[in-house]
Structure formats: structure tokens, C-alpha cells
KOLGUNU-922540 format. One line per 5 residues: number of its first residue (from 1); their letters; for each residue x, z, y of C-alpha. Coordinates in Angstrom, 1 decimal, decimal comma. Each point is the difference from the previous one (the first is absolute). Layout:
N
NUM	a	X/Z/Y; ...
END
This chain:
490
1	xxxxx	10,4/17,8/-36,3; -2,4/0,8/2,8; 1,0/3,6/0,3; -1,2/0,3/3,0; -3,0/-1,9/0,9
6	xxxxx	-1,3/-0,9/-3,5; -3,5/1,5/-1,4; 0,0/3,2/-1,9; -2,2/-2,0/-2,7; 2,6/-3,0/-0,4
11	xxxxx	2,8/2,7/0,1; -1,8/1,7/-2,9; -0,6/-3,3/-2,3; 3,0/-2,0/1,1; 1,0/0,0/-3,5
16	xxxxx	-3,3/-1,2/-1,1; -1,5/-2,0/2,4; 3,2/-2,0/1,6; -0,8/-3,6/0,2; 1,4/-2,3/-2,5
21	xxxxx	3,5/-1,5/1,6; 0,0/-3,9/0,2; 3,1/-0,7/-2,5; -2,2/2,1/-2,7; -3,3/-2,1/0,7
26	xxxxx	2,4/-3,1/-0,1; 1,5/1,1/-3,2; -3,7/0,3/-1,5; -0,8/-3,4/1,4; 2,9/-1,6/-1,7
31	xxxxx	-0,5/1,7/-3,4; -3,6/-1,8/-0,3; 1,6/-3,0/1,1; -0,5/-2,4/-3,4; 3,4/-0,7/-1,4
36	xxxxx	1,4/-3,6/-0,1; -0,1/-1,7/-3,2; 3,5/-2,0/-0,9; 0,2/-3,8/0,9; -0,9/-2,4/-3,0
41	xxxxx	3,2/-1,1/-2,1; 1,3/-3,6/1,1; -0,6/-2,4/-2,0; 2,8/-1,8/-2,7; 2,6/-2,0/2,2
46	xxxxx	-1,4/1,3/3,2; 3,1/0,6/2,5; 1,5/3,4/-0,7; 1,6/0,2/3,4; -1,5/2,8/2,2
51	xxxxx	-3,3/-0,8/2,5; 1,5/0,4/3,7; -1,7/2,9/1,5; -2,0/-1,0/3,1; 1,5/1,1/3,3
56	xxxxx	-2,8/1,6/2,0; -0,7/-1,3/3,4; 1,8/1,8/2,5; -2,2/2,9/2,0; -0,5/-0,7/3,5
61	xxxxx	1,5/2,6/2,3; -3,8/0,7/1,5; -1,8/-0,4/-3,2; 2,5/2,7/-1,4; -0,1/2,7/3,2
66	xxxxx	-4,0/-0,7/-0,5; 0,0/0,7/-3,8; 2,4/3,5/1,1; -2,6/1,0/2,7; -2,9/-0,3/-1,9
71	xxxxx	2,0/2,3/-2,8; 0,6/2,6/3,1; -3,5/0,0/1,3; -1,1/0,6/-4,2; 2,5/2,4/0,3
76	xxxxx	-1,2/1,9/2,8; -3,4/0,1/-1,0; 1,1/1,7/-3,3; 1,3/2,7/1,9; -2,2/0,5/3,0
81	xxxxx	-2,8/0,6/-3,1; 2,5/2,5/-1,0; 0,4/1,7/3,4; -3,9/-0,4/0,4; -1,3/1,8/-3,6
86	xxxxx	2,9/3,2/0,8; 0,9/0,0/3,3; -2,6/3,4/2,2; -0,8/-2,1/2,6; -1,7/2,6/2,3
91	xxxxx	3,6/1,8/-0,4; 1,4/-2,9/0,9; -1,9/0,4/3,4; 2,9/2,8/1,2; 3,2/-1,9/-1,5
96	xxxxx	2,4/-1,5/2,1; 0,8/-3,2/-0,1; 3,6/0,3/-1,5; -1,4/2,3/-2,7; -2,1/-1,8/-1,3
101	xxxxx	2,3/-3,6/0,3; 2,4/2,2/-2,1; -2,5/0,9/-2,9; -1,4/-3,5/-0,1; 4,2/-1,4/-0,4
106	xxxxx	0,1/2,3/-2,7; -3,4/-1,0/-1,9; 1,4/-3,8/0,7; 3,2/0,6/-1,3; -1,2/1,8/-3,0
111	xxxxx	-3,0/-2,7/-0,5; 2,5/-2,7/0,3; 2,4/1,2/-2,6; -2,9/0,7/-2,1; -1,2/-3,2/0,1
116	xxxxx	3,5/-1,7/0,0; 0,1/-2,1/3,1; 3,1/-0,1/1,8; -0,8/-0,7/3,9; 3,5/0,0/3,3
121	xxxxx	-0,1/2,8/2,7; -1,9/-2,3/2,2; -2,7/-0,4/-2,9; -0,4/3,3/-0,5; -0,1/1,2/3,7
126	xxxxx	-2,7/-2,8/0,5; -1,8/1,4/-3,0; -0,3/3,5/1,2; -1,1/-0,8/3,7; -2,8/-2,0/-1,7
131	xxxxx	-1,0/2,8/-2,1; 0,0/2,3/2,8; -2,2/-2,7/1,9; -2,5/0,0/-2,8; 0,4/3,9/0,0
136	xxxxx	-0,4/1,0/3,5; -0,4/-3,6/1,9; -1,9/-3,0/-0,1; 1,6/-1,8/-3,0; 1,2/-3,2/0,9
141	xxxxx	-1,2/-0,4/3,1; 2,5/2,7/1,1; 3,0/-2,9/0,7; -1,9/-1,7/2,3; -1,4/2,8/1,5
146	xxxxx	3,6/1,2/1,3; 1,1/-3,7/0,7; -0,1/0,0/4,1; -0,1/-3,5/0,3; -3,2/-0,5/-2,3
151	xxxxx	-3,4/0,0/2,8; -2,7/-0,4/-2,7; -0,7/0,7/-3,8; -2,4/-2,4/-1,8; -0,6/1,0/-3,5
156	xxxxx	-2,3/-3,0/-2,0; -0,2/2,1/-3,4; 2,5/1,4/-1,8; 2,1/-2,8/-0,3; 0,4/-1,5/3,6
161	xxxxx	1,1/1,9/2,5; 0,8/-1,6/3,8; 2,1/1,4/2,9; 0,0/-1,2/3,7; 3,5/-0,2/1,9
166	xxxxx	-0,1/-1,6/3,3; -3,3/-1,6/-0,6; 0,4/-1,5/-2,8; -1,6/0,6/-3,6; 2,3/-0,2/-3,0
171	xxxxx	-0,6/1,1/-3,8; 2,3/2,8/-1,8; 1,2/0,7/-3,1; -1,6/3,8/-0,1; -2,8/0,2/-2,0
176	xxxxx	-2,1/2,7/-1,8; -0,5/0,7/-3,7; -3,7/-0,8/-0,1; -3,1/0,0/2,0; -0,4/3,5/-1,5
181	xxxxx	3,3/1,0/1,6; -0,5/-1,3/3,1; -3,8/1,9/0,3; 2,3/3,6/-0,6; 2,0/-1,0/3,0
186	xxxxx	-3,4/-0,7/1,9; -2,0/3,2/-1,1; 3,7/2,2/1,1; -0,6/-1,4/3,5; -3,6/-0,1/0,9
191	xxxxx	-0,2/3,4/-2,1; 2,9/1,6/2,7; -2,8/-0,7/3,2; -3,1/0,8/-1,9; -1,3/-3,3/-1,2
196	xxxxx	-1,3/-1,8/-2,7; 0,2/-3,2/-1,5; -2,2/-1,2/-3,3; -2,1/-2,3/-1,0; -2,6/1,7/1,9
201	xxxxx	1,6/0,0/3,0; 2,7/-3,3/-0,5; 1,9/0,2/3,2; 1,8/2,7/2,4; 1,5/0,5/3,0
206	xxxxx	2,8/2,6/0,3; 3,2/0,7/1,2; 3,3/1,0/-1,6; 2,1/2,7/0,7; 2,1/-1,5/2,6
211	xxxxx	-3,4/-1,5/1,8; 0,2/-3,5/-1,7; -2,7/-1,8/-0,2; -1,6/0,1/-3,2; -3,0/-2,2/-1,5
216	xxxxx	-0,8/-0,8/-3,4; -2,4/-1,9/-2,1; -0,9/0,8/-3,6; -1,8/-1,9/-3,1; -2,9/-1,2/-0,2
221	xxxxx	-0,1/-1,0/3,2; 4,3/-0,9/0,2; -0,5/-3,1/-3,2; 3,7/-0,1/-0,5; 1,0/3,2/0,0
226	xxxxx	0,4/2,6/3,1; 0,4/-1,3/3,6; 2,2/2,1/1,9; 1,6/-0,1/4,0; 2,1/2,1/1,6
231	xxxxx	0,7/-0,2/3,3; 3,6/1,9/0,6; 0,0/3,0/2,2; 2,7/-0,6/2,4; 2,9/3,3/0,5
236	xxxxx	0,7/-0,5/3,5; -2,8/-0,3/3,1; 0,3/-3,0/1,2; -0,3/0,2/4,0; -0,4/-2,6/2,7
241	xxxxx	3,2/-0,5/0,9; 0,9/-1,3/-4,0; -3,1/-2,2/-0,3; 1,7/-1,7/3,3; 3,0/0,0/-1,8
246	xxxxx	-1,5/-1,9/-3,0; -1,7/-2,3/2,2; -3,6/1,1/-0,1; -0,5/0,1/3,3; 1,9/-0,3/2,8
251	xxxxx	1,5/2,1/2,4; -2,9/-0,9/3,0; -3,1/0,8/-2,2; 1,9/3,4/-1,2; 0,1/1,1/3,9
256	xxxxx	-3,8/-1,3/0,5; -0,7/2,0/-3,6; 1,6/3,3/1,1; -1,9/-0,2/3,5; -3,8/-0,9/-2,1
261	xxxxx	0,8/3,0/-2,2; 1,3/2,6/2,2; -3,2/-0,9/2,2; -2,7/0,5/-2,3; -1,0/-3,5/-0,5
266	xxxxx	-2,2/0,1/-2,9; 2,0/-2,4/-2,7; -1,0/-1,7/-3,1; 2,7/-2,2/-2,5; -1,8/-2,9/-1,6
271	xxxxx	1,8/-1,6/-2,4; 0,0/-1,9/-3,7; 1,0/2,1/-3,8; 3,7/0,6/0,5; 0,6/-1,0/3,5
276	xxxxx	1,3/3,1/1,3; -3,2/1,9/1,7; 0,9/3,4/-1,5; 3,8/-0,3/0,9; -1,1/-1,0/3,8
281	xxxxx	-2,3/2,8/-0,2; 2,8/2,5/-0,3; 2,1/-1,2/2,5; -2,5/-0,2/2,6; -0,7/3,9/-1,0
286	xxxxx	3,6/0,9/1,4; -1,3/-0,5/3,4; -2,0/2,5/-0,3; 0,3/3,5/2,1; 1,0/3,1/-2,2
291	xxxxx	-2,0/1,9/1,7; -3,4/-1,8/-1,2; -1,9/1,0/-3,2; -0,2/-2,7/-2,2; -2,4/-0,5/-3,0
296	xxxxx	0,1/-2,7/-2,6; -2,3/-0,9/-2,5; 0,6/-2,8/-2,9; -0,3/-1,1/-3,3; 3,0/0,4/-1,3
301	xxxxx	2,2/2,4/2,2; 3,1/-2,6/1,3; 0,4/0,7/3,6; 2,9/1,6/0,9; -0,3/0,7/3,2
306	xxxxx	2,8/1,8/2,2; -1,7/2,9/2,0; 0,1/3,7/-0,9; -3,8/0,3/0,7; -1,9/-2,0/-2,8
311	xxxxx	-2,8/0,6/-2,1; -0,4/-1,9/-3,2; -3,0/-0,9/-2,0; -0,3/-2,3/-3,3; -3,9/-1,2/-1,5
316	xxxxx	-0,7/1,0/-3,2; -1,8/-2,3/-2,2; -3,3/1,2/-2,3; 0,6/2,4/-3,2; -1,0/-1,3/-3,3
321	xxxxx	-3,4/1,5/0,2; -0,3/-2,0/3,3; 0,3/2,9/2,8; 2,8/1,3/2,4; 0,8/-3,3/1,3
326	xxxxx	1,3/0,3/3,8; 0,1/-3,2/1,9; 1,9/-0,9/3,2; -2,9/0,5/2,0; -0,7/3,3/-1,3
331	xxxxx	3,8/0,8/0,9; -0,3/-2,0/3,4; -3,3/2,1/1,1; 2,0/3,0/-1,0; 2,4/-0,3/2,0
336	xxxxx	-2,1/-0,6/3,1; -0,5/3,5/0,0; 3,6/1,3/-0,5; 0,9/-0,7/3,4; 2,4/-3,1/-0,4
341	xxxxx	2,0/-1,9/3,1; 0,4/-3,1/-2,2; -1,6/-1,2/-3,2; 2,1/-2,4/-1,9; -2,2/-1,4/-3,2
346	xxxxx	2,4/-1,9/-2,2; -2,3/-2,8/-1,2; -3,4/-0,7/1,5; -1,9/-2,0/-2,7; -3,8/1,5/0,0
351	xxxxx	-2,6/2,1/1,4; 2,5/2,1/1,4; 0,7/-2,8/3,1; -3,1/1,4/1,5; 1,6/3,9/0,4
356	xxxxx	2,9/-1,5/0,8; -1,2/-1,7/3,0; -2,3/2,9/1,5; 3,5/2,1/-0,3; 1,9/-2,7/2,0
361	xxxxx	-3,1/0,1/2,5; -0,2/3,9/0,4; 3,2/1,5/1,3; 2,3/-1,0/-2,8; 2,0/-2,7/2,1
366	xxxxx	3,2/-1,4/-2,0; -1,5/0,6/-3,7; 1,0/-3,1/-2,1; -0,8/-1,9/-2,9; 0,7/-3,3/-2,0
371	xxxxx	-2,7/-2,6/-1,3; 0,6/-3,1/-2,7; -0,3/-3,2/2,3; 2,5/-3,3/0,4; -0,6/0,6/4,5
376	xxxxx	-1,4/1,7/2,6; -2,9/-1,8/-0,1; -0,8/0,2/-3,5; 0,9/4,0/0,5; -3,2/-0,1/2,9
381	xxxxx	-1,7/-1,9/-3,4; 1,2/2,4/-2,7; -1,8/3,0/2,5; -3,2/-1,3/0,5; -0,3/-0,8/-3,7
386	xxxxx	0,8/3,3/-0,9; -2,3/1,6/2,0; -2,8/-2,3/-1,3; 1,2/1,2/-3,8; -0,6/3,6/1,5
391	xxxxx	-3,6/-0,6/0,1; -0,2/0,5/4,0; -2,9/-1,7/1,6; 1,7/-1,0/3,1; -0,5/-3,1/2,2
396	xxxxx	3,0/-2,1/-0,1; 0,8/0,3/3,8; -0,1/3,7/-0,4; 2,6/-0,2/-2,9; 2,2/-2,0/1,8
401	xxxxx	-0,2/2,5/3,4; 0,5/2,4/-2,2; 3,5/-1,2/-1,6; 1,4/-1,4/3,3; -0,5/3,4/2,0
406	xxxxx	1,6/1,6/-3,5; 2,8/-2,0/-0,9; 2,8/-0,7/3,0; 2,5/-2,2/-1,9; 0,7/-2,1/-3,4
411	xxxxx	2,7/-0,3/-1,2; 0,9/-2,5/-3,0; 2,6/0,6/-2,6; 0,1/-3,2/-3,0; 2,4/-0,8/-2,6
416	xxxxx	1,5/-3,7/0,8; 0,3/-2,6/-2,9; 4,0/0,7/-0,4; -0,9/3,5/-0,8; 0,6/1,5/3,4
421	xxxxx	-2,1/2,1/1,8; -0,9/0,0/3,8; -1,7/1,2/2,7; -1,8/-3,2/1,2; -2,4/0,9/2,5
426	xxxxx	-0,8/2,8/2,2; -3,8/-0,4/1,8; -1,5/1,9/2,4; -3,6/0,4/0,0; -1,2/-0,3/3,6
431	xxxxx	-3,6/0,8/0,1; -3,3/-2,3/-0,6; -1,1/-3,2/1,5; -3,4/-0,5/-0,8; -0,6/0,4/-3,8
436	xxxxx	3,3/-0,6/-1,0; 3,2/2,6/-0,3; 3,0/-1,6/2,9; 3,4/0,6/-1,0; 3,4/-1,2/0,7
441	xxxxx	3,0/-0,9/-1,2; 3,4/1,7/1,1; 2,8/-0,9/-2,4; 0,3/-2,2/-3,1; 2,3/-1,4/-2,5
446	xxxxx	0,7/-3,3/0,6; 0,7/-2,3/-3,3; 2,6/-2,7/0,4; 0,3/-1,3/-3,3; 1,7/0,8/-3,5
451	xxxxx	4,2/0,4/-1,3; 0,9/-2,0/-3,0; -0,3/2,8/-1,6; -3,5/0,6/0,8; 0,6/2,8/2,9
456	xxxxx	-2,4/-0,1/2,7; 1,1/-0,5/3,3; -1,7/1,0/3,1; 0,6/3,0/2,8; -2,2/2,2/2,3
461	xxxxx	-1,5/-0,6/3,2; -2,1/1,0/2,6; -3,2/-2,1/0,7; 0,9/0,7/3,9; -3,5/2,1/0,1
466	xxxxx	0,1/3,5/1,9; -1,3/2,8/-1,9; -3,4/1,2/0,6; 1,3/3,4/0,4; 3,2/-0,7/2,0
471	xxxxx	-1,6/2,8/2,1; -1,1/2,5/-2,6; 4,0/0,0/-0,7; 0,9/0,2/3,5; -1,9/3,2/0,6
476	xxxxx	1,2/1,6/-3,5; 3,7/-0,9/1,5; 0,5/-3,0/-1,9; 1,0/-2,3/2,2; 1,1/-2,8/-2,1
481	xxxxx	2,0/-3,3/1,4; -2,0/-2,9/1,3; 2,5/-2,3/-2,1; -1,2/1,2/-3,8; -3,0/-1,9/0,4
486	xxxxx	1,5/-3,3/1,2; 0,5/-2,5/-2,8; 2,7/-0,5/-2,1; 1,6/-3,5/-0,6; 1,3/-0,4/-3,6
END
């Protein structure tokens, strides 16, 4: 076995050093087993008629699938520490996937005859995906991973693991071996992008392969074991046109959306965790000319936008002596100098906020961003406190000047109680009266009130205010129709 792929060393001792099958450790375990001594003789004129055997209680049907999936998952531990101590793994690097699913079937066919366990075609097939999971994949997180309708991965120790679908949180069955397993799958990740997570440094952001989402938690600072999410990379680029469709927004604000972009308004997406600001993000980005040079700079690399001329930048957190950290403002002042026609930031959170206005203020027109906030207001709010955390001595009138020459419109993204996410304001920022930022209003969601079943109802509508720069689109040949702006009756 392992002809191919296995270790010259474990080739060499395989007579030697081959891991005790589980039939002979069972045998061993039985011999010591003490022996039962024989029942007492009745006594004289005791009935000689037999004792009934008891009839065991029957086996539930779940209590007895349970029992035969904890004996797979034993099972498959056995022999993933089998493929582990003799499989090369760096050889393993250039084998192709069907080679190497064919030598682990035939190490689990051998392993399971060995060991005496008779398991269907189904069984087995299941058995030797996992193994190649363990192998080459993430373990058990690999199912959920290719399940399309699953949003978000929650992973509460090695024994819990969550899924979103359509909004709504449910528990499932998959579960890891230990919390020791379920660091291995942790360490493969943030190991594949150059990170590190320890008790040192307890917590990571990465990205998998297919740009998930990745953040984890580790012990001491996790108490119950790891804390892992996962938010799904989705396959296809979701445009304008299919957030209409899905009812994000409607088709009105789309046409207003396509004009703001293709005009250079300066645009930031505020928003709540999980409402949609990175998804609304992208689609806004397909307005975008191909013949302008993009440049992004995140976090976690996510945007996917559509042009063919885009530059890409990622931080970099500290090394473990400390050094070789590169923020987003380091990135963002960078790129000031690589001679960008829009700067998209993916998340504005810190200091950063202050290179990102002077760039929307100097020549780069149409550069976007998105900010945590629950309005428009708040977003104004979430701005000026940012630029107080960056340690600018700034008087607050000159902040606020500052932001409403910057930033052109707002738009908010949130993630309705049902689960449902819209788009359910879109703000203009008109300019200052007095100390205070003026903005307005030019289409909403309008809530109506709730299904049975707990489904929000509500539509989109105009507030019947003309946009501030009805003109600014007329003289880039956007003339749009007087009649999007009038409001809607539900």
C-alpha cells in the first residue's frame, strides 16, 4: 500500500512499524477482560424451570444510526492517522486528485478488511471523500463548504457547528474529532495566506482559497473551544440587474445607481455585520468604465470587481517579532502615488478614513468605500469619530466641511429581521448649513407590516426629492426621467 505517495522510511519499516489494527487491540482488550465466575447453585426445592431471558429494549432508529456514525468517525480517524504517519505529503503536492482518491480506496479497503468492519458502496465512497478531505481539504468543513445554499459557517468548538440558509441559523450534525483536530484544520488555512494563530497571537483574519471569509478564535482567549466564521465566497458575480431581481433594490434606484457611479460621485456603503455592504460594493463596481485604472486595498482581499484594469492590495498584520506589519493606510498612501482613477477601500474602520478622504478630495472622483453604521446619519457620526480616533487635531466644523465636500452619496444596505437584506436608503449629502452636514433623502424602503410567517413586507419609493446633482447627470448624458423620483404608493 502507498506505492506511490508513501515515505521511503515507512516503506522501509512497514513491517516493523505498521500500526496495531483495531480487531488485534480489541482481541488484547478482551483477553484481560476478568472472566465470569458461574452463578451460585439454587437452593433445594427452588423451581428448576429455566429463568426467562430478558428481552432488551428495542434500539431507536436514531439512537442506532448515531451509535454507527460515531463507529465511522472512530473509524476514520484510525486511518487518517494511518495516511498521516506514511503518506509524503510534499509528494502529495503534484498528485492528482484521482490518484491519490485511488490509493487512499485501496489503504481503506485494506484497513477495513484488516480491521473487519463491513461498511455498503455508499459507506465506503463517503469514507474515502472524507479521507481525502482530511488529506488535501478542510476536514469536515468540506460538505458545507460545497453546499451552495449554505451563506455562513459558525463553528462554536469542535462539537457545534452552525450554517445559515436564507437567513436563518440552524445546528448540524458535522462535527470534528476534538479541539485538537479542529486547530489542524485552522493552522492548514491561515498557514496557506501567511498567517499565524497561537496563544500569542489568539485570533486571525484570512481568506480561503476560493476568497471566503475566514476568521478564527483560539484558546485561551476562545473558553469553550475554537470560534470559527466563515463567510461563503459566492461562484457567480452578482450584478445589478440580479440584486433587482432578488428584491434588494428596485429597478428606479438601480437607474439613479448606474448614473451616481458612471459620474464619479464619490460613494460610501454604510451598513450593519452581514447586511450586504460588500455584495453592494461589487455591483456598484460594474458601472465602472474599463478604461479606468482601478486600485483596491483591504483587509482580507473579497472584491471581485468586473474591470480588466485593477490593482489589488491586502494588509499584512505584524510578524511574531512585532515588525513587517502593513496597514490600510500605508496601502491607501501607496496607492496615491500609483496614479489611480478610483480607489475602492473595502472597509473603512480606522485611521485610514483620513487618507481616504484627502483622495476623494484630490482628483480621485468616484473612489468608494463602506463604513459600519445602522444610517446615513450615524455614517456622518461613524466619520467624525474616526477621525477623532486618528489623533487629528481638527475643529469640529472643519471635520464636517471636510467629509461633506468628500463624500457625495450614502448609501445603506441592512439585514431585516426575517433574514432579508435590502437597500433601505439612498442619501445625498448636499453641502453644510451652518455647523451641521445637510443631506437628503431620495428613495427608501417603506415597511408595511409582517406575513404570518414572519416575512417583512414593505416596497420602494421615492421621497419625491430631486437630486442634488440632476444636473451633474445631465451634462455627463444622463438624462434620467423626472418620474423615478416621484413617490411610490404601496
Amino acid at each position: 500500500m502507498f506505492s506511490r505517495y508513501r515515505k521511503q522510511d515507512a516503506a522501509r519499516l512497514a513491517g516493523n512499524a505498521a500500526p496495531k489494527p483495531l480487531a488485534e487491540v480489541t482481541r488484547a482488550a478482551a483477553a484481560k477482560a476478568p472472566v465470569p465466575t458461574a452463578a451460585p447453585v439454587k437452593a433445594m426445592g427452588a423451581s428448576l424451570r429455566p429463568t426467562p431471558k430478558p428481552v432488551p429494549a428495542p434500539v431507536a432508529p436514531e439512537n442506532k444510526e448515531k451509535k454507527r456514525r460515531e463507529r465511522l468517525g472512530e473509524i476514520k480517524v484510525e486511518l487518517h492517522s494511518r495516511l498521516l504517519d506514511n503518506l509524503n505529503l510534499s509528494a502529495l503536492d503534484k498528485a492528482s486528485e484521482a490518484d491519490l482518491k485511488t490509493e487512499i480506496m485501496e489503504i481503506t479497503s485494506e484497513a477495513l478488511d484488516e480491521i473487519g468492519v463491513v461498511l455498503n458502496r455508499d459507506e465506503r465512497l463517503t469514507l474515502n471523500q472524507e479521507l481525502y478531505d482530511e488529506v488535501k481539504g478542510l476536514g469536515p468543513l468540506e460538505t458545507l463548504l460545497k453546499d451552495d445554499s449554505v451563506n455562513d459557517i459558525l463553528v462554536n468548538g469542535p462539537r457545534q457547528i452552525f450554517v445559515e440558509r436564507d437567513g436563518k441559523l440552524t445546528l448540524t450534525d458535522v462535527t470534528f474529532k476534538d479541539e485538537k483536530h479542529l486547530l489542524r484544520i485552522i493552522d492548514k488555512i491561515v498557514s496557506a495566506v501567511g498567517r499565524r494563530v497561537d496563544e500569542s497571537n489568539p485570533y486571525v483574519d484570512a481568506r480561503l482559497a476560493d476568497g471566503s471569509r475566514f476568521n478564527a478564535m483560539v484558546p485561551p482567549i476562545a473558553v469553550d473551544g475554537s470560534l470559527v466564521s466563515i463567510r461563503k465566497f459566492k461562484k457567480e458575480k452578482l450584478g445589478i440587474q440580479d440584486l433587482v431581481n432578488f428584491g434588494a433594490f428596485s429597478p428606479e434606484m438601480a437607474l439613479y445607481l448606474e448614473a451616481a457611479v458612471s459620474t464619479r460621485l464619490n460613494i460610501i456603503v454604510s451598513g450593519g455585520t452581514g447586511s450586504g455592504k460588500t455584495t453592494t460594493l461589487n455591483a456598484l463596481s460594474s458601472f465602472i468604465d474599463n478604461a479606468e485604472r482601478i486600485l483596491t486595498i483591504e483587509d482580507t482581499a473579497e472584491l471581485q470587481l468586473q474591470q480588466t484594469h485593477v490593482g489589488r492590495m491586502e494588509s499584512r498584520p505584524a510578524n511574531v517579532e512585532g515588525k513587517g506589519a502593513v496597514s490600510q493606510r500605508d496601502c491607501l498612501k501607496n496607492a496615491l502615488r500609483m496614479r489611480p482613477d478610483r480607489i475602492i477601500v473595502g472597509e473603512t474602520r480606522g485611521e485610514e478614513v483620513i487618507d481616504m478622504l484627502q483622495a476623494m478630495n484630490t482628483g480621485h472622483d468616484g473612489s468608494m468605500t463602506t463604513i459600519h453604521a445602522n444610517s446615513a446619519r450615524d455614517g456622518v457620526s461613524r466619520l467624525e469619530n474616526m477621525i477623532a480616533m486618528a489623533g487629528i487635531e481638527m475643529p469640529l466644523k472643519a471635520v464636517r466641511s471636510q467629509i461633506a465636500s468628500a463624500v457625495n452619496l450614502i448609501v445603506q444596505a441592512s439585514r431585516l429581521q426575517d433574514g432579508s437584506r435590502r437597500m433601505t436608503s439612498i442619501t445625498e449629502i448636499t453641502g453644510m448649513e451652518g455647523d451641521v452636514i445637510s443631506m437628503q433623502e431620495v428613495f427608501r424602503f417603506q415597511r408595511v407590516g409582517l406575513t404570518p410567517e414572519n416575512k417583512i413586507i414593505g416596497h420602494f419609493t421615492a421621497t419625491g426629492v430631486r437630486s442634488h446633482f440632476s444636473e451633474r447627470f445631465r451634462m455627463w448624458g444622463y438624462n434620467l426621467p423626472a418620474e423615478i423620483f416621484d413617490i411610490t404608493k404601496g
